[in-house]
C-alpha angles and dihedrals in degrees: 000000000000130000128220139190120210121187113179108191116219126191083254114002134052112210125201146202132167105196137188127216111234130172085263100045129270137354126204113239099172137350132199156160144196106194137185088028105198106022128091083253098064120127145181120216128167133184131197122221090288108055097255119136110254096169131016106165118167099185111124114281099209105180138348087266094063090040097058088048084058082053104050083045082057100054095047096045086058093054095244122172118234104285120232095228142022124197127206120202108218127184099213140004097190118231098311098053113054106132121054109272138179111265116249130168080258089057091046097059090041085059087045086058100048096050089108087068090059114013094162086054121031103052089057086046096056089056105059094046084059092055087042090059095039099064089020096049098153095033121118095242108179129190104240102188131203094225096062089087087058109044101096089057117144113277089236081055097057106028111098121212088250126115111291094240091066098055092051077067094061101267112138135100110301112179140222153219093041098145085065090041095044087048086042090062088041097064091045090077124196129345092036118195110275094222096035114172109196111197104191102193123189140099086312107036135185139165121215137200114224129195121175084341094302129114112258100169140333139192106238104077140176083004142005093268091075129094128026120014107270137185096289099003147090102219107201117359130181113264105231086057081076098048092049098051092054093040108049100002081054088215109167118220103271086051095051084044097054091045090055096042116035105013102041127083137038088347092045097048087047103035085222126074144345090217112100087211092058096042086055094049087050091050094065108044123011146070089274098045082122102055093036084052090050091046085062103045089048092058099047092048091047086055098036084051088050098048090053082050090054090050095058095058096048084048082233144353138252102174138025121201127201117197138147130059095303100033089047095048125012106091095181095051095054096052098046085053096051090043086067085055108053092108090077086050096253101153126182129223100227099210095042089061100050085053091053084223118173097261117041104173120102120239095255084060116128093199124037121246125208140181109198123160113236117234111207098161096065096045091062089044093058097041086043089058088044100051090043090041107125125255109248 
């Protein structure tokens, strides 16, 4: 039996799982999360295989740097062996780094270098993966991206309409959030739907297009910011808004940055919050109940539009699923979506759906409708333990 750690870096979050290999797949050892990194409501929590807290400490988390090492604490504290592998979860790999591979000084440099496609999320990643070799220093530790599900795309799917020149640079649409689509795929078992649509909705959110189980087409592009509105940022924009902004609103590159990344979205329409629970809770009984209200309707009709799109390239749908944040809790959000969607004939069970079951559609539904929570976490796991798997 082999053991494997699997960190999954979040903008703001560092996930963890440390996993054993069994005859039937994969057992949980530990769980864990530190969450809010950076703000005075940060947290670290962690859980053994049978739900019980190992570990609930409410000092602040500063950086990913300070929430590994309450990983690594963590570790120690419960008694685990070394593990044999450890998994990274990285956003994007650039043009040159599109399959998992084992991290070396050369791969590191190649990250380093890569860190303009996802600003918000390599750098953090990096430096977990510093603390990781530091107190792992003779563990297998591979980069598992996010990009790798994607990657045999259409070529009408990831050319941008752009000059060619520049795509011969590696700028095209990428694609993200393949470790949950690639879980997501996973848990449907055999035989998968032929026409599956996957909307993974959270602070980050994508919708993807799945054949066969493979990736035909999806809504974020070059980096994570395209596509719907998400927590922090925009989704698709209009391009002369950029050129606007830098040209009359003189905003030099690291301010338009930080508006796209990290002020649009749902924070920016509403003017409080990214988070969907807050904005709900605003809608209802304050002064910006209206704006809050807009930032949600927004949303659902972004990811209700998407979803149409992805329809379209699949000529058709047989299965929706919901996951992330978001997907996996937020009731209110996936019927309104769906809502949007009844022309199609996708029709909810209501009380399905308030149950976040596993199937949501009612039976008069022409198109099957799922709530399954990704599980990232696991799928680098297992990726990290197959990459680092020993040659016979």
């Amino acid at each position: 039996m082999r053991m494997a750690l699997a960190l999954n870096s979040g903008s703001s979050s560092l996930k963890f799982g440390l996993f054993q290999t069994t005859t039937s797949g994969l057992t949980t050892v530990l769980t864990g999360e530190a969450d809010a990194i950076g703000s005075p409501q940060s947290r670290f929590t962690a859980r053994d295989a049978d739900g019980k807290i190992v570990a609930n400490e409410t000092a602040p988390v500063p950086d990913q740097r300070a929430a590994m090492n309450c990983v690594v604490r963590t570790l120690a504290n419960e008694g685990m062996p070394t593990p044999d592998a450890i998994g990274h979860r990285m956003v994007h790999g650039g043009p040159a780094l599109r399959s998992d591979v084992r991290i070396s000084p050369a791969v590191l440099l190649q990250l380093d270098g890569a860190k303009g496609f996802a600003p918000l999320h390599i750098p953090v990643a990096l430096s977990v993966i510093a603390v990781a070799l530091e107190q792992f220093p003779n563990v297998a530790q591979v980069a598992c991206f996010d990009t790798s599900f994607h990657r045999d795309m259409p070529l009408h799917a990831r050319t941008l309409p752009i000059p060619r020149a520049l795509k011969s640079e590696g700028i095209e649409r990428y694609g993200f959030h393949g470790l949950s689509c690639e879980s997501i795929v996973l848990q449907m078992g055999h035989p998968i739907p032929e026409r599956l649509i996957i909307a993974h909705l959270g602070n980050g959110s994508s919708v993807t297009a799945v054949r066969h189980g493979k990736s035909i087409d999806t809504s974020m592009g070059l980096t994570p910011t395209g596509g719907i509105i998400m927590g922090t940022r925009t989704g698709d924009l209009d391009p002369g808004v950029l050129v606007y902004l830098l040209r009359e609103k003189k905003l030099n590159v690291e301010q338009l940055d930080a508006l796209l990344q990290r002020e649009a979205g749902l924070r920016g329409i509403s003017g409080v919050s990214s988070d969907m629970r807050q904005l709900r809770a605003a809608s209802t009984h304050n002064d910006a109940c209206a704006d809050a209200q807009l930032a949600i309707d927004m949303y659902c009709i972004a990811a209700a539009k998407q979803i149409a799109a992805m329809i379209t390239s699949l000529d058709g749908v047989d299965a929706i699923v919901f996951t992330g944040g978001i997907g996996e809790n937020d009731t209110k959000t996936r019927a309104a979506i769906c809502s949007r969607l009844c022309w199609i004939g996708v029709q909810l069970d209501v009380q399905a759906n308030a149950a976040s079951s596993r199937t949501i559609s009612a039976a008069t539904s022409r198109c099957a409708v799922h709530v399954i929570r990704s599980e990232e976490t696991q799928q680098i796991a297992r990726r990290a333990l197959g990459v680092s798997q020993p040659r016979s």
